[in-house]
C-alpha positions as CSV (number, residue, x, y, z in Angstrom):
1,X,17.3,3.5,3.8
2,X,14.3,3.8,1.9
3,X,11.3,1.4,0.2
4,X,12.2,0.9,-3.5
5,X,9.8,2.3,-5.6
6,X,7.6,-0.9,-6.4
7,X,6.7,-0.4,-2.6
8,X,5.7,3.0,-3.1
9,X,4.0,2.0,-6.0
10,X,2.3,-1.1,-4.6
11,X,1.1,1.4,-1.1
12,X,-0.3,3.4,-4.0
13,X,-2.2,0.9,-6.0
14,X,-3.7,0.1,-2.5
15,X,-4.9,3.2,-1.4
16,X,-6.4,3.8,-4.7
17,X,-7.9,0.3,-4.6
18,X,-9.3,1.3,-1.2
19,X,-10.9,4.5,-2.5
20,X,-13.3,3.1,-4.8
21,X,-16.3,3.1,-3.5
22,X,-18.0,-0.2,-2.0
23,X,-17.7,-2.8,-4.8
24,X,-15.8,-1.6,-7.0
25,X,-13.3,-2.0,-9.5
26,X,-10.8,-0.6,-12.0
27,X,-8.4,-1.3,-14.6
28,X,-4.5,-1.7,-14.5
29,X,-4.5,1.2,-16.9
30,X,-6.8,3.1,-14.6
31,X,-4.1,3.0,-11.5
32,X,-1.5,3.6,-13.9
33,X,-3.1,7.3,-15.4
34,X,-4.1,8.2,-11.9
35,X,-0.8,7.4,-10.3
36,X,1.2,8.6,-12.9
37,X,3.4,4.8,-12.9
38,X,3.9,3.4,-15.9
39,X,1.2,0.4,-17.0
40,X,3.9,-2.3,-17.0
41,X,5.0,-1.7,-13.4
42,X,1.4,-1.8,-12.5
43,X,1.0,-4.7,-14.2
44,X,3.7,-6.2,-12.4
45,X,2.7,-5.2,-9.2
46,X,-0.9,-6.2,-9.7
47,X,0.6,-10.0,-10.0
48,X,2.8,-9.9,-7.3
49,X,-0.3,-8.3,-5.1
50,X,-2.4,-11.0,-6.6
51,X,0.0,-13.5,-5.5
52,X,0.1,-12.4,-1.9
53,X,-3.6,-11.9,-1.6
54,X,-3.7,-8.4,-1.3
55,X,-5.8,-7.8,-4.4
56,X,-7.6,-9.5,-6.9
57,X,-7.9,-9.2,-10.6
58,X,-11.2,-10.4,-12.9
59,X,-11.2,-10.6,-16.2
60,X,-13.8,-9.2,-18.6
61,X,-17.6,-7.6,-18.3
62,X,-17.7,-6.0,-14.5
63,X,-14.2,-7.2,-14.3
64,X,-10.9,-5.1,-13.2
65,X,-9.0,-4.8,-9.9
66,X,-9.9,-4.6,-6.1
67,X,-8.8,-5.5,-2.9
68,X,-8.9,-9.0,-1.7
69,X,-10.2,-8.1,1.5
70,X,-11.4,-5.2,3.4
71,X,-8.9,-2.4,4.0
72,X,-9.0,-2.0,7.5
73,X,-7.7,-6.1,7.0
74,X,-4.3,-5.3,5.2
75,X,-1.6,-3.8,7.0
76,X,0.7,-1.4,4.7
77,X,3.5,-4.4,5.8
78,X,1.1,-6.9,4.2
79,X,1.2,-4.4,0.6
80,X,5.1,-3.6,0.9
81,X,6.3,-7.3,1.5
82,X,3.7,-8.5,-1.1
83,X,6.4,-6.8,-3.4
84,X,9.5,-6.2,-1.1
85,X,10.2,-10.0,0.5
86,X,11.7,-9.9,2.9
87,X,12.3,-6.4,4.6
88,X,15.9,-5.7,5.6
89,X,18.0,-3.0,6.4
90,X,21.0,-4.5,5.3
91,X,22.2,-8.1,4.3
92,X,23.4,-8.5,8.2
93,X,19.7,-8.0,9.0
94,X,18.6,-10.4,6.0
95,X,21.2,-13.5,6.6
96,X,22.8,-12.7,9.6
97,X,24.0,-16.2,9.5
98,X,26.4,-14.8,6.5
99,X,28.0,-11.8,8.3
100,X,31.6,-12.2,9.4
101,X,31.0,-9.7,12.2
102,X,27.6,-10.5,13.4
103,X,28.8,-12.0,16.5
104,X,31.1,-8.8,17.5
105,X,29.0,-6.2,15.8
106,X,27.9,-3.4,17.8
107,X,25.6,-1.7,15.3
108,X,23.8,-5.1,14.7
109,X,21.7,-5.7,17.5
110,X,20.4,-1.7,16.5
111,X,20.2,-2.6,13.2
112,X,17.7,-5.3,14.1
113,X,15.8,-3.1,16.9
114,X,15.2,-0.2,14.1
115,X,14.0,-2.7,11.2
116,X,11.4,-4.5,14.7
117,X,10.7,-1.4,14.8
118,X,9.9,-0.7,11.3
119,X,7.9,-3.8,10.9
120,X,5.6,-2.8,14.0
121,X,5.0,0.8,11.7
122,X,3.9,-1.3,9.1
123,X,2.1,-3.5,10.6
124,X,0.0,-1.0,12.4
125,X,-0.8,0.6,9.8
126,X,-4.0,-0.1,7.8
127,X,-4.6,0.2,3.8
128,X,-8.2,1.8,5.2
129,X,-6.1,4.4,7.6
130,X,-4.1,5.8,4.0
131,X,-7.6,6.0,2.0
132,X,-9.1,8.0,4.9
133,X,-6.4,10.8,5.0
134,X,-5.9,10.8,1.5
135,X,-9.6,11.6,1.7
136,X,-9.0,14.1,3.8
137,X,-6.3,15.6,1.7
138,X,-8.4,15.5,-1.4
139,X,-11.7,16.8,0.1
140,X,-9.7,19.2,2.6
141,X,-12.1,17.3,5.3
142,X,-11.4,15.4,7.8
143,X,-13.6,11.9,8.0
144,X,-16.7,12.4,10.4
145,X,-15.6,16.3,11.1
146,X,-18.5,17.4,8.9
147,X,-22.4,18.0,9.7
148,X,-24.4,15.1,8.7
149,X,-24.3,14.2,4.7
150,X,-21.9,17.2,4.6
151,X,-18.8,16.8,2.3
152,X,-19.9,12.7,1.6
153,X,-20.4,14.1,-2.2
154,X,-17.2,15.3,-2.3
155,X,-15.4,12.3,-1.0
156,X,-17.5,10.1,-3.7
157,X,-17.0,11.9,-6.0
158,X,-12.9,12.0,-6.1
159,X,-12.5,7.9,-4.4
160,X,-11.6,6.1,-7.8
161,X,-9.5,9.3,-8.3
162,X,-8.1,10.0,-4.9
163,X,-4.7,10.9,-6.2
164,X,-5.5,13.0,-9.6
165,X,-3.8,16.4,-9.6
């Protein structure tokens, strides 16, 4: 089992999203260079993240994309369902009501503590957690390791482009 790729892609836009630096904002076409996704699927992703309140889009002069709320307030659960509704493992898991065996199945009852499971990942897991080691990965530092003011211009300087290469 894996996420489909507008999952990935939308736990990407995030965590871009959550590296600018207070306040600000970017364009669709921004994500999409940085990410290396093609603009339509960001485009796509950025109304389906709009829609579920995970970000929000302005038209115009200071305009561009951000997230909705604070980072450490969106669970990565929160960014893959905004694109991904509703998380399953299988269709037993997603209508279990519909499976033939559901009431004689061994493996369901797993199948349904693996995807609880799966969920409580997610869930625990904040947009803000992502930026930081991404942070870390791009700076080679890890957040609040380094001497006062040390390494801060490096971090600030690579947030709207945490991901380049």
């Amino acid at each position: 089992m894996w996420l489909n790729q507008r999952a990935d892609y939308a736990v990407r836009l995030a965590v871009e999203l959550a590296c600018l630096p207070e306040g600000g904002r970017t364009t669709a076409r921004e994500v999409a260079r940085r990410q290396d996704i093609p603009e339509r699927f960001v485009s796509k992703i950025v109304t389906q993240a709009v829609t579920a309140g995970v970000v929000t889009a302005r038209r115009g002069t200071g305009g561009g994309l951000a997230l909705a709320k604070a980072a450490e307030n969106i669970s990565l659960l929160e960014v893959v369902e905004a694109v991904e509704r509703p998380l399953a493992l299988s269709k037993c898991t997603l209508e279990p009501s519909e499976c033939l065996l559901s009431n004689r199945c061994a493996v369901h009852p797993v199948l349904d503590r693996v995807l609880n499971q799966l969920r409580d990942v997610l869930a625990q897991t904040t947009i803000a957690e992502l930026a930081r080691a991404q942070k870390e990965l791009v700076t080679g530092k890890k957040a609040g390791s380094s001497r006062r003011g040390e390494g801060k211009r490096a971090i600030m300087s690579t947030a709207p482009s945490a991901f380049s290469t």
